[in-house]
Biopython code that builds the backbone (N, CA, C, O; Angstrom):
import numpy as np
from Bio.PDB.StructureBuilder import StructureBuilder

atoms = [
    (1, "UNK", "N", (-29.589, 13.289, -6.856)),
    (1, "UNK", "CA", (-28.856, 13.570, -8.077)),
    (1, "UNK", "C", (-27.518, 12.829, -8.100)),
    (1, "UNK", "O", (-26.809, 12.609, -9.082)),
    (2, "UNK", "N", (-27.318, 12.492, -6.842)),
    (2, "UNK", "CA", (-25.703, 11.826, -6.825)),
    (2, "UNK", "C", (-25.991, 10.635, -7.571)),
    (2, "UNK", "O", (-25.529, 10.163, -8.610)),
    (3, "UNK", "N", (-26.831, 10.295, -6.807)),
    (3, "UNK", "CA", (-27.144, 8.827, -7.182)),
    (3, "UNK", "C", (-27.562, 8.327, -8.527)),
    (3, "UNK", "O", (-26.978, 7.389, -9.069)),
    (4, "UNK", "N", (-28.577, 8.957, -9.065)),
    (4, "UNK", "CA", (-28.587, 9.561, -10.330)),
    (4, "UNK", "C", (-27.251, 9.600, -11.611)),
    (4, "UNK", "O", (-27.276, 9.038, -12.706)),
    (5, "UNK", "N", (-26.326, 10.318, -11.120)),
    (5, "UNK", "CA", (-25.127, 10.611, -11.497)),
    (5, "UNK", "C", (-24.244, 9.208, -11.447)),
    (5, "UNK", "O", (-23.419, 8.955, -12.325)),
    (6, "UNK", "N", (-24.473, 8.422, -10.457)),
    (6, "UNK", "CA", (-23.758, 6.796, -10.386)),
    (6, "UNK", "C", (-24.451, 6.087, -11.659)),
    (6, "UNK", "O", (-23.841, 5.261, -12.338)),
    (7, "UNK", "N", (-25.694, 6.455, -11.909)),
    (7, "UNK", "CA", (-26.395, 5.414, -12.238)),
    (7, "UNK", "C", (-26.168, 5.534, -13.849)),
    (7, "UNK", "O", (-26.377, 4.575, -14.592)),
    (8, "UNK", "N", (-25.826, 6.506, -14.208)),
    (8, "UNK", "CA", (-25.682, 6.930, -15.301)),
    (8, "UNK", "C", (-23.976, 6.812, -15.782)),
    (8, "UNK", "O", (-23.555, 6.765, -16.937)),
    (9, "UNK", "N", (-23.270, 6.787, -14.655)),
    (9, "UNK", "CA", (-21.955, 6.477, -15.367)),
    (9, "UNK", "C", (-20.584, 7.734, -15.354)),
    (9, "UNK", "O", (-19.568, 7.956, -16.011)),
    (10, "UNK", "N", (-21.298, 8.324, -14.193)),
    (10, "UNK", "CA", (-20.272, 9.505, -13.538)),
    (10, "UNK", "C", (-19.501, 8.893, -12.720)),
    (10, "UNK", "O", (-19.814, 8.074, -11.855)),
    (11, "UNK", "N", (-18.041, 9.470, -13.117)),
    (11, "UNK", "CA", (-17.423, 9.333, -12.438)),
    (11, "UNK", "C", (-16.634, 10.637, -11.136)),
    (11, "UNK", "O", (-15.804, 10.513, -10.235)),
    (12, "UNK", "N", (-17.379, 11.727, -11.640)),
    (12, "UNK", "CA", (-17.276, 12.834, -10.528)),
    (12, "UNK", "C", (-18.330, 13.260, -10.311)),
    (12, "UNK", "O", (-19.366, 12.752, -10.740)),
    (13, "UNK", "N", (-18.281, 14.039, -9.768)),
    (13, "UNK", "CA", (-19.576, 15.288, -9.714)),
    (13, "UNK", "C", (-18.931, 16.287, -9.219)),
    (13, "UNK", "O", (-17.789, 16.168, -8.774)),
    (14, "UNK", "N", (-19.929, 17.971, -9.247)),
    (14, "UNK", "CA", (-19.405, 19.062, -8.822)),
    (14, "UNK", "C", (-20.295, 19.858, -8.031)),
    (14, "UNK", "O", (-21.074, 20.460, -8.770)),
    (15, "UNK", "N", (-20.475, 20.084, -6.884)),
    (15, "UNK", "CA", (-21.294, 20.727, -5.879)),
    (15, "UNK", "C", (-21.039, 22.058, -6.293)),
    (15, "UNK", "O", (-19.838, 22.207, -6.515)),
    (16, "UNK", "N", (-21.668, 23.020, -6.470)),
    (16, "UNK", "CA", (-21.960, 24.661, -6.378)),
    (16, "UNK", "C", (-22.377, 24.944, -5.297)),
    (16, "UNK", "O", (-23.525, 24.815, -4.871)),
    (17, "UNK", "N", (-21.202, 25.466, -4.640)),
    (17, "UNK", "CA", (-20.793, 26.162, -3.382)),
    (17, "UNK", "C", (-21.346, 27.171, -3.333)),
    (17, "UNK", "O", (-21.685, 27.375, -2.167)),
    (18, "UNK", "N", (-21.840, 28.487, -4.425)),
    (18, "UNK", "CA", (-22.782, 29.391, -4.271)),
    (18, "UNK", "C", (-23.417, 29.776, -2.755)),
    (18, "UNK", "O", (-23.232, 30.754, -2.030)),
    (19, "UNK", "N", (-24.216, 28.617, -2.609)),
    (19, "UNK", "CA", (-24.776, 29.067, -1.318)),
    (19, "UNK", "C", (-24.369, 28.729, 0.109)),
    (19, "UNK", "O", (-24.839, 29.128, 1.174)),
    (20, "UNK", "N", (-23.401, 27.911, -0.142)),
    (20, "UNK", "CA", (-22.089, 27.526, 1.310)),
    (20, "UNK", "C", (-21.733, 29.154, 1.562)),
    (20, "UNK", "O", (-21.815, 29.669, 2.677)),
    (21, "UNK", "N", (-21.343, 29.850, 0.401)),
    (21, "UNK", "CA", (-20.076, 30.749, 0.505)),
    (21, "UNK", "C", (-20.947, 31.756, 1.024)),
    (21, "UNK", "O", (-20.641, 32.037, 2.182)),
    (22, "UNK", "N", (-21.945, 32.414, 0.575)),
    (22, "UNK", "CA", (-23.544, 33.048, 0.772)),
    (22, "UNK", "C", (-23.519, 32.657, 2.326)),
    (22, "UNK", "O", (-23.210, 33.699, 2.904)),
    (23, "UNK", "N", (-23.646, 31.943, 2.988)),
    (23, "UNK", "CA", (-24.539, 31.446, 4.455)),
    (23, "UNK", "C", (-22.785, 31.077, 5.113)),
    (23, "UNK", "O", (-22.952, 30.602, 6.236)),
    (24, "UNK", "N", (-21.917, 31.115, 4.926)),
    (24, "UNK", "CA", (-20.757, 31.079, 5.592)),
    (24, "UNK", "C", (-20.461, 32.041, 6.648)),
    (24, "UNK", "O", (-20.194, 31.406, 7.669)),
    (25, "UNK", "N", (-20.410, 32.990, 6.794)),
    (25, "UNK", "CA", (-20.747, 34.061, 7.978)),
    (25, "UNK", "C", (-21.430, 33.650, 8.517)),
    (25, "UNK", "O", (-21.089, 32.943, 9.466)),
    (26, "UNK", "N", (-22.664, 33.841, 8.241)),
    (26, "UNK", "CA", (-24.193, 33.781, 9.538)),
    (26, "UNK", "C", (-23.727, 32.100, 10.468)),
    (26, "UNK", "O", (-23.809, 31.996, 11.692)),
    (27, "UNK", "N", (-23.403, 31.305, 9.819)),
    (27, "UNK", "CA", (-23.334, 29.535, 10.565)),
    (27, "UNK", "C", (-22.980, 28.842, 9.662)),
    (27, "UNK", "O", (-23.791, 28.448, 8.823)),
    (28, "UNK", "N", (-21.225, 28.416, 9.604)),
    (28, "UNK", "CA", (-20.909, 27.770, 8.524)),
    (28, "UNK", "C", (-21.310, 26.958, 8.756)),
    (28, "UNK", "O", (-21.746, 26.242, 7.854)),
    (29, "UNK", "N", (-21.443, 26.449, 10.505)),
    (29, "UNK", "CA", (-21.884, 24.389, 10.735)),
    (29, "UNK", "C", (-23.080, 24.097, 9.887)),
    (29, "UNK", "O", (-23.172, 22.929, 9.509)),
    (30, "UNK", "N", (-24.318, 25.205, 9.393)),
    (30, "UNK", "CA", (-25.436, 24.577, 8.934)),
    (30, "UNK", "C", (-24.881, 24.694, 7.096)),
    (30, "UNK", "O", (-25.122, 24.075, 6.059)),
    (31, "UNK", "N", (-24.006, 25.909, 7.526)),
    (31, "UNK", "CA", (-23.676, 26.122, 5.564)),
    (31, "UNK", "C", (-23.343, 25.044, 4.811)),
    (31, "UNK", "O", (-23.916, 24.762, 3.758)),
    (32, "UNK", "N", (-22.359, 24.359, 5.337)),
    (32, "UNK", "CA", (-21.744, 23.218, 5.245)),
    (32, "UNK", "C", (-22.599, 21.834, 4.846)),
    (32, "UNK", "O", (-22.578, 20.953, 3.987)),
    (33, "UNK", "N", (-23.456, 22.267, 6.178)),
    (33, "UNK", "CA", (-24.005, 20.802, 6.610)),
    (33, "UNK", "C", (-24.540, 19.942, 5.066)),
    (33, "UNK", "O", (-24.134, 18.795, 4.880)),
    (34, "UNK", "N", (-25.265, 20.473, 4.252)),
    (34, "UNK", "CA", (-25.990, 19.524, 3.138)),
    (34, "UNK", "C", (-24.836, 18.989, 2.237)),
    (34, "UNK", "O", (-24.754, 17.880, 1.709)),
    (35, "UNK", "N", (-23.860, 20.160, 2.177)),
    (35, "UNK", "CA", (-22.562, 19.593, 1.267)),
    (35, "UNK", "C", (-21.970, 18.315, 1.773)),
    (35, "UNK", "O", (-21.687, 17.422, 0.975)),
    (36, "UNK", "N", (-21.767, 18.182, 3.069)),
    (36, "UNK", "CA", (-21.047, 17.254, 3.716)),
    (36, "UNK", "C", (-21.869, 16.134, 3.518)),
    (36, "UNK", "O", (-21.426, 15.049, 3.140)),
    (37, "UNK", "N", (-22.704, 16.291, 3.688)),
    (37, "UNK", "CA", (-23.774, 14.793, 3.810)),
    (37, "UNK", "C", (-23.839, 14.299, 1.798)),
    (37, "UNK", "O", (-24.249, 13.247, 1.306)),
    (38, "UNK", "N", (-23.232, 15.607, 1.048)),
    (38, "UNK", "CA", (-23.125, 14.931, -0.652)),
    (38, "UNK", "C", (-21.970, 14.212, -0.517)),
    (38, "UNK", "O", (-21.986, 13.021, -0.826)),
    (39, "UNK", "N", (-20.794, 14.817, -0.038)),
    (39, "UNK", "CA", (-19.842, 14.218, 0.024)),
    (39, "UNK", "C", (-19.581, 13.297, 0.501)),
    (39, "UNK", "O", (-18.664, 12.616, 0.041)),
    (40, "UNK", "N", (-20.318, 12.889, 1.666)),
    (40, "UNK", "CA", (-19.968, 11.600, 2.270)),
    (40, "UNK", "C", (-20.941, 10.735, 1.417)),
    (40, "UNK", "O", (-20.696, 9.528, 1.427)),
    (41, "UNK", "N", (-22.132, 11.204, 0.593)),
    (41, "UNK", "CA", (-22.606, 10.226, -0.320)),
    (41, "UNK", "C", (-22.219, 9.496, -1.397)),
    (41, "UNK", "O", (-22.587, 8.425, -1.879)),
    (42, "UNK", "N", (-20.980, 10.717, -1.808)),
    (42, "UNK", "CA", (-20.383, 10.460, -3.129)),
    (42, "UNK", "C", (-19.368, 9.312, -2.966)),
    (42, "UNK", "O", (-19.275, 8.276, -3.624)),
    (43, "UNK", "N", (-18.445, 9.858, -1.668)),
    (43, "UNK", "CA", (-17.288, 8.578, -1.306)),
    (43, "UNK", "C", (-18.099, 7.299, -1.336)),
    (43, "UNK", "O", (-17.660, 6.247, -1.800)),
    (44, "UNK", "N", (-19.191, 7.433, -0.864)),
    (44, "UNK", "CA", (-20.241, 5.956, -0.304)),
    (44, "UNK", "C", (-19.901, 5.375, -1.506)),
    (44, "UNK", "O", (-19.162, 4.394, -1.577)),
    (45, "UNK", "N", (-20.480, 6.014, -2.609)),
    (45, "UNK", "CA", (-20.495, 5.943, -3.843)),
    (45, "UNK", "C", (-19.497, 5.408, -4.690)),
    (45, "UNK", "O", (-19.897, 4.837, -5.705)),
    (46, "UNK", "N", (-18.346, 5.471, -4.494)),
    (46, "UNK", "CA", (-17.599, 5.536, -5.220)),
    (46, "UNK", "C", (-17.028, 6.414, -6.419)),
    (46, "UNK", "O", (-16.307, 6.036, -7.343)),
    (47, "UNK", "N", (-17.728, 8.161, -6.070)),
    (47, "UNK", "CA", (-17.846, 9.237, -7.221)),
    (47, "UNK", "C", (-17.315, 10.262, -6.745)),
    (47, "UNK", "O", (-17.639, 10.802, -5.687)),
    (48, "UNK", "N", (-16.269, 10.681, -7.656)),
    (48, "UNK", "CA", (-14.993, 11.619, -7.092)),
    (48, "UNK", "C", (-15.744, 13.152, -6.740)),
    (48, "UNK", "O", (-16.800, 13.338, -7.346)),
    (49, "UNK", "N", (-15.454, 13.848, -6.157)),
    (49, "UNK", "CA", (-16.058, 15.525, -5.488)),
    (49, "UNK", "C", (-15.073, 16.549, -6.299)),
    (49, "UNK", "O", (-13.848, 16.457, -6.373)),
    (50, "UNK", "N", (-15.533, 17.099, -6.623)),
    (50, "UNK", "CA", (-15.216, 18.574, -6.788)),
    (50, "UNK", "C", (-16.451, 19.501, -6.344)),
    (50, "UNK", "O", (-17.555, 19.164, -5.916)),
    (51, "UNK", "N", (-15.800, 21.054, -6.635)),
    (51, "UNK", "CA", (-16.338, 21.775, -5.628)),
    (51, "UNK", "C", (-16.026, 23.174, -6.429)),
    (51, "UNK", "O", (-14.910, 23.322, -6.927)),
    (52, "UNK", "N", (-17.129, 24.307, -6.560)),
    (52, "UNK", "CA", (-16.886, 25.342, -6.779)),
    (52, "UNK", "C", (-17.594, 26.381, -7.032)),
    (52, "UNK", "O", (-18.597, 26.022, -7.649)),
    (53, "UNK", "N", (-17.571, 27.732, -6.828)),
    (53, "UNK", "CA", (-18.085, 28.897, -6.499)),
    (53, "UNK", "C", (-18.647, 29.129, -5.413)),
    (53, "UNK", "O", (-19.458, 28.576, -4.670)),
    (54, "UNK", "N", (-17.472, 30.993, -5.506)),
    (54, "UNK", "CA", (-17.596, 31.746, -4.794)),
    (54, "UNK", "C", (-16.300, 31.248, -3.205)),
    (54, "UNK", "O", (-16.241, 32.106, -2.324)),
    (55, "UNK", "N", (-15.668, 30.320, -3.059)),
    (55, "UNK", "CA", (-14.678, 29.812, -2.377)),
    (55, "UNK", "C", (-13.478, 30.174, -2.715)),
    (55, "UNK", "O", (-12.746, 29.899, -3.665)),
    (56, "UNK", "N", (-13.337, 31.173, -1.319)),
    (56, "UNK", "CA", (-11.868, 32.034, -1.225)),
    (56, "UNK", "C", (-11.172, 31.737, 0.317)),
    (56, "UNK", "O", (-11.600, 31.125, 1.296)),
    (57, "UNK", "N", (-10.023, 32.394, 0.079)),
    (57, "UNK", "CA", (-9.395, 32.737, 1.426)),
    (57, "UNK", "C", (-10.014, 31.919, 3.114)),
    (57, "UNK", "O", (-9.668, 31.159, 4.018)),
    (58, "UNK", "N", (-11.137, 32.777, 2.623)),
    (58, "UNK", "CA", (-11.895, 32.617, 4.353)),
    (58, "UNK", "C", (-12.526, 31.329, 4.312)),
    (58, "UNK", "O", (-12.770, 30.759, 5.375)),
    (59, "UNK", "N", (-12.853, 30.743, 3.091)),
    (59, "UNK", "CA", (-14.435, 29.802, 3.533)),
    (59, "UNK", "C", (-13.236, 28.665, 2.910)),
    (59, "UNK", "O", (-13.962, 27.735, 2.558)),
    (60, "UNK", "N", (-12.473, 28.443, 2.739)),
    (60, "UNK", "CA", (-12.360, 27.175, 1.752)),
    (60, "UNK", "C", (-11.725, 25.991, 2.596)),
    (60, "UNK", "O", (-11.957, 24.821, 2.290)),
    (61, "UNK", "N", (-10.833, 26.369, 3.776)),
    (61, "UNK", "CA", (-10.320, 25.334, 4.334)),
    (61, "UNK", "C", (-11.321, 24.691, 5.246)),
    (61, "UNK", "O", (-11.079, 23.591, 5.744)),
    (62, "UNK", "N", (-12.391, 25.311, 5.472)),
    (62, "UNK", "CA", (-13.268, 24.714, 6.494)),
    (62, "UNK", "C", (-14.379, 24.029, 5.739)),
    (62, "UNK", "O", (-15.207, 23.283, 6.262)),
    (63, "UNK", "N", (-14.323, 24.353, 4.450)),
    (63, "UNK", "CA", (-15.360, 24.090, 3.613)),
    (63, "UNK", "C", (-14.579, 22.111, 3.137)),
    (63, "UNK", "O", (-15.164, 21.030, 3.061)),
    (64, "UNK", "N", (-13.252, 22.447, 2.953)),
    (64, "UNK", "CA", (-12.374, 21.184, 2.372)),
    (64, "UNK", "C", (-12.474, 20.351, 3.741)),
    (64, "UNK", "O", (-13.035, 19.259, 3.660)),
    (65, "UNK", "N", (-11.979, 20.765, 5.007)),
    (65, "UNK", "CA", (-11.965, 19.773, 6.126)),
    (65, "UNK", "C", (-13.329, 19.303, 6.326)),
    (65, "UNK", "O", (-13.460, 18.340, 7.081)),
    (66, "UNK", "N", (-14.499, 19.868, 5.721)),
    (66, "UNK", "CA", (-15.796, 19.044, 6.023)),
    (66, "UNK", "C", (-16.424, 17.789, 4.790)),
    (66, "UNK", "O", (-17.137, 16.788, 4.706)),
    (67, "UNK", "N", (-15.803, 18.453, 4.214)),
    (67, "UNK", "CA", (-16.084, 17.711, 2.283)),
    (67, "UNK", "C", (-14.232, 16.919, 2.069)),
    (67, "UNK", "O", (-13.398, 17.060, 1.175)),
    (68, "UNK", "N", (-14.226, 16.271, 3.104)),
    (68, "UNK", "CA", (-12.365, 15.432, 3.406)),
    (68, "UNK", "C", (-12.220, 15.036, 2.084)),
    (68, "UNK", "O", (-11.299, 15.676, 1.577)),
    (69, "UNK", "N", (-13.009, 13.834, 0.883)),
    (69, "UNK", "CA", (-12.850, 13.441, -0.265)),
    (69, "UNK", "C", (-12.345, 14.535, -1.478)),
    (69, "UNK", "O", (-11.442, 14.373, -2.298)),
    (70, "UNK", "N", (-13.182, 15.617, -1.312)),
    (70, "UNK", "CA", (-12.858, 16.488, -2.279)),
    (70, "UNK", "C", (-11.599, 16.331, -3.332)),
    (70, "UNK", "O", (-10.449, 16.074, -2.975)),
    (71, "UNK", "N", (-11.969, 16.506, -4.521)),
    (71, "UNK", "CA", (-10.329, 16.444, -5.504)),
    (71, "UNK", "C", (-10.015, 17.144, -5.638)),
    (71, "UNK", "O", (-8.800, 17.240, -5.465)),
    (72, "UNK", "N", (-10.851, 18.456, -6.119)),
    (72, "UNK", "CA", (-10.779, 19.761, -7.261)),
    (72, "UNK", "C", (-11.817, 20.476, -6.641)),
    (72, "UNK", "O", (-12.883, 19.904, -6.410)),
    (73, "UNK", "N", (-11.597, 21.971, -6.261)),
    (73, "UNK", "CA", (-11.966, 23.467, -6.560)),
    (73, "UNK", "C", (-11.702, 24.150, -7.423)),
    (73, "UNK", "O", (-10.631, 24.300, -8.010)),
    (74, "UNK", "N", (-12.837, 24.697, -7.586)),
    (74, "UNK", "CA", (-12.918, 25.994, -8.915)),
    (74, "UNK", "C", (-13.006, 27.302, -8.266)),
    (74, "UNK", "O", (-14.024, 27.895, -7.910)),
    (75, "UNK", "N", (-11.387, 27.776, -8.136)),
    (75, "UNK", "CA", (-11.517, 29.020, -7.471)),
    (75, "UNK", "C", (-10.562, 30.000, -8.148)),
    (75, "UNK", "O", (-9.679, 30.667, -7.609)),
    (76, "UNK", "N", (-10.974, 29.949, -9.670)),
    (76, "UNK", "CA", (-10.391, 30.944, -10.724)),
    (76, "UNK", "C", (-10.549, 32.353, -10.507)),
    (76, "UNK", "O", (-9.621, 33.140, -10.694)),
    (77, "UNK", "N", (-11.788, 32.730, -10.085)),
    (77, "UNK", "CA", (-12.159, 34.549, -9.896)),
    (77, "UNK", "C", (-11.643, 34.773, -8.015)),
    (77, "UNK", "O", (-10.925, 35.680, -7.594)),
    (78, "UNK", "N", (-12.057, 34.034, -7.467)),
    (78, "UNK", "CA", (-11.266, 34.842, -6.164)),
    (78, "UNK", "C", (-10.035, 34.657, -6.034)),
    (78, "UNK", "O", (-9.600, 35.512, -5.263)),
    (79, "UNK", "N", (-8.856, 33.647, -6.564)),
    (79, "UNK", "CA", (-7.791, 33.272, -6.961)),
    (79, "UNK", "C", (-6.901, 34.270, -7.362)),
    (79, "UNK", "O", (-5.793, 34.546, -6.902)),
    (80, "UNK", "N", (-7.913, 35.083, -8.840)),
    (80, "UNK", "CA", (-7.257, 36.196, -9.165)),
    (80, "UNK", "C", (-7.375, 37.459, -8.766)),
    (80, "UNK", "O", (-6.514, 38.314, -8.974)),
    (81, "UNK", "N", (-8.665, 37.690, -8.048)),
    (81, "UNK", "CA", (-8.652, 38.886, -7.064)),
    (81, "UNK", "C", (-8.026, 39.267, -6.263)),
    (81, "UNK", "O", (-7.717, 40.426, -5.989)),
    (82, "UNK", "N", (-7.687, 38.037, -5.649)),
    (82, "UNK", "CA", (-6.505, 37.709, -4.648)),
    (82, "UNK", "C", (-5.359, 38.227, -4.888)),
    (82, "UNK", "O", (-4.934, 39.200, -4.265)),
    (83, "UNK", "N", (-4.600, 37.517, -6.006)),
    (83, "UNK", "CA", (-2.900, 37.864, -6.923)),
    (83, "UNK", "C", (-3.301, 39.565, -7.022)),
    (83, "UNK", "O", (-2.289, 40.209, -6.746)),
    (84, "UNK", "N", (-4.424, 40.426, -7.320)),
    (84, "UNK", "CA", (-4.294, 41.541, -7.352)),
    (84, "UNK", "C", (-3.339, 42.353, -6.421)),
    (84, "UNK", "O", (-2.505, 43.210, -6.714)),
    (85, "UNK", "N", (-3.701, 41.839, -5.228)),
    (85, "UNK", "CA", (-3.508, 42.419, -3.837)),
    (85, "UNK", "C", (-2.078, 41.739, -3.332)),
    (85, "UNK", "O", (-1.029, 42.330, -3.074)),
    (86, "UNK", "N", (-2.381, 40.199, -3.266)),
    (86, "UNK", "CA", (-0.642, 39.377, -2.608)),
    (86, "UNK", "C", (0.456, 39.208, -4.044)),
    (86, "UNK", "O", (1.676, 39.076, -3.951)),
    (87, "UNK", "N", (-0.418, 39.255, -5.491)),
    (87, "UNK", "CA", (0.577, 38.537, -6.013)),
    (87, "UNK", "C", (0.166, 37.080, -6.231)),
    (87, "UNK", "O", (-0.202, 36.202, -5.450)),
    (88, "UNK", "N", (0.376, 37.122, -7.732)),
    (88, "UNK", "CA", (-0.013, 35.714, -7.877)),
    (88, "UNK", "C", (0.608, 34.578, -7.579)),
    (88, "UNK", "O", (-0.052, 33.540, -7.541)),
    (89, "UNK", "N", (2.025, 34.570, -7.308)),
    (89, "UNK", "CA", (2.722, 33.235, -6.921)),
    (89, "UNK", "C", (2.329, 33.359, -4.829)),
    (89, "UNK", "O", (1.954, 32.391, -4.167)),
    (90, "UNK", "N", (2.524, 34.514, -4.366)),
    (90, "UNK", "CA", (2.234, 34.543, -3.349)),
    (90, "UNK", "C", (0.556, 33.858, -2.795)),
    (90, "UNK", "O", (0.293, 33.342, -1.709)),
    (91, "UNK", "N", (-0.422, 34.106, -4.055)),
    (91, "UNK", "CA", (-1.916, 33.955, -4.346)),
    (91, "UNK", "C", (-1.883, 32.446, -3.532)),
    (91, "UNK", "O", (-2.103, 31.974, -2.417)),
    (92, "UNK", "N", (-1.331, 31.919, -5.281)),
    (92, "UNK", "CA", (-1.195, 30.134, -5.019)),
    (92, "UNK", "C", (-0.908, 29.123, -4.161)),
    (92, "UNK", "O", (-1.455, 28.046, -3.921)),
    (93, "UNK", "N", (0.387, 29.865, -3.605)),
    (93, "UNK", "CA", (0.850, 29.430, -2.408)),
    (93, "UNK", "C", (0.223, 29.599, -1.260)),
    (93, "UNK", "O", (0.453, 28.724, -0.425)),
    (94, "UNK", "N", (-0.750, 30.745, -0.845)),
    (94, "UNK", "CA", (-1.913, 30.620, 0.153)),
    (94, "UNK", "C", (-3.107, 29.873, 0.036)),
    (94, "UNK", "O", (-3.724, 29.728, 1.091)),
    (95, "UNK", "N", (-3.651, 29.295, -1.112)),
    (95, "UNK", "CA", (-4.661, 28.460, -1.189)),
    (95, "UNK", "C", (-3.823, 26.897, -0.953)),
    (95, "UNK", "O", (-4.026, 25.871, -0.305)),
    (96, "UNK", "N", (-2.786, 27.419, -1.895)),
    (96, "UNK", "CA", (-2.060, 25.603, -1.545)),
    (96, "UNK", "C", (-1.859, 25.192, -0.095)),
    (96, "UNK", "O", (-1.741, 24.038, 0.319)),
    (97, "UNK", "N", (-1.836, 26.530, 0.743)),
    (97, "UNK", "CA", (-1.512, 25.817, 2.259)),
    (97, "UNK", "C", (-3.080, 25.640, 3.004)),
    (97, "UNK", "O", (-3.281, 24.796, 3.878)),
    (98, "UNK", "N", (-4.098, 26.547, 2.519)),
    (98, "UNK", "CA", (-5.089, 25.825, 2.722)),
    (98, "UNK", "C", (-5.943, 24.356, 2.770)),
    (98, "UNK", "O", (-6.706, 23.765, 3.535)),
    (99, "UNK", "N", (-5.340, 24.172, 1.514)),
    (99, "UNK", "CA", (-5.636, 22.359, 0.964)),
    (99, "UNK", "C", (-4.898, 21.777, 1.780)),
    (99, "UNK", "O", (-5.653, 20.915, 2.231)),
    (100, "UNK", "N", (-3.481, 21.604, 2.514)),
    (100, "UNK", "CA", (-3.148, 20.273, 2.691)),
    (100, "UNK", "C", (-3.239, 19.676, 3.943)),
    (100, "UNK", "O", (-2.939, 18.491, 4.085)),
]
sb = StructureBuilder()
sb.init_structure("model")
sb.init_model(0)
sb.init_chain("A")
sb.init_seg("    ")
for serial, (resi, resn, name, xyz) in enumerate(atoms, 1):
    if name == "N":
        sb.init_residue(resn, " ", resi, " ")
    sb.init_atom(name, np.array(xyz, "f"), 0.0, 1.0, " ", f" {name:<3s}", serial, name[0])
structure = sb.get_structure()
C-alpha cells in the first residue's frame, strides 16, 4: 500500500497504530515490528509518516524511537484523558518530552 500510495502521488501516509497499542504489553519488539519495516519503507520512499490510534503515555516513545522518520501523531483522545488527571498544559508538555 505504501508503494501504491508513491505511485499515486502521496506525499504522506498514516499507519493505524490500533493494533501496536493492542499487542504493546504482551511484546512491543513484535508490536512494533511491521510498523517499523512501513516506516523504513516510507523514508526509502521518499513519503512522510504519520501515526495514530490509541498512542498514549506508555506506548508512544518507544513506538516514535522505532518509526525515527515519523512527523505527526494523532493522539487527541488519550491527550485529553490525560489533561483530565495532569492538566492540560502539564498533558502537552509530557508528550512533548516524549517526542524529542
Amino acid at each position: 500500500m505504501i508503494e501504491g500510495a508513491k505511485a499515486v502521488g502521496a506525499d504522506r501516509i498514516e499507519l493505524y497504530t490500533g493494533p501496536y497499542a493492542h499487542d504493546y504489553r504482551q511484546d512491543k519488539a513484535k508490536a512494533v515490528a511491521l510498523f517499523a519495516e512501513a516506516a523504513a519503507l516510507s523514508a526509502q520512499l521518499g513519503i512522510g509518516l504519520n501515526a495514530g490510534h490509541d498512542l498514549n503515555l506508555e506506548n508512544l516513545r518507544y513506538f516514535q524511537e522505532q518509526c525515527q522518520d515519523l512527523l505527526e501523531v494523532s493522539i487527541g483522545h488519550a491527550l485529553i484523558s490525560d489533561a483530565l488527571y495532569y492538566g492540560l498544559s502539564n498533558t502537552i508538555r509530557m508528550y512533548l518530552r516524549l517526542l524529542q
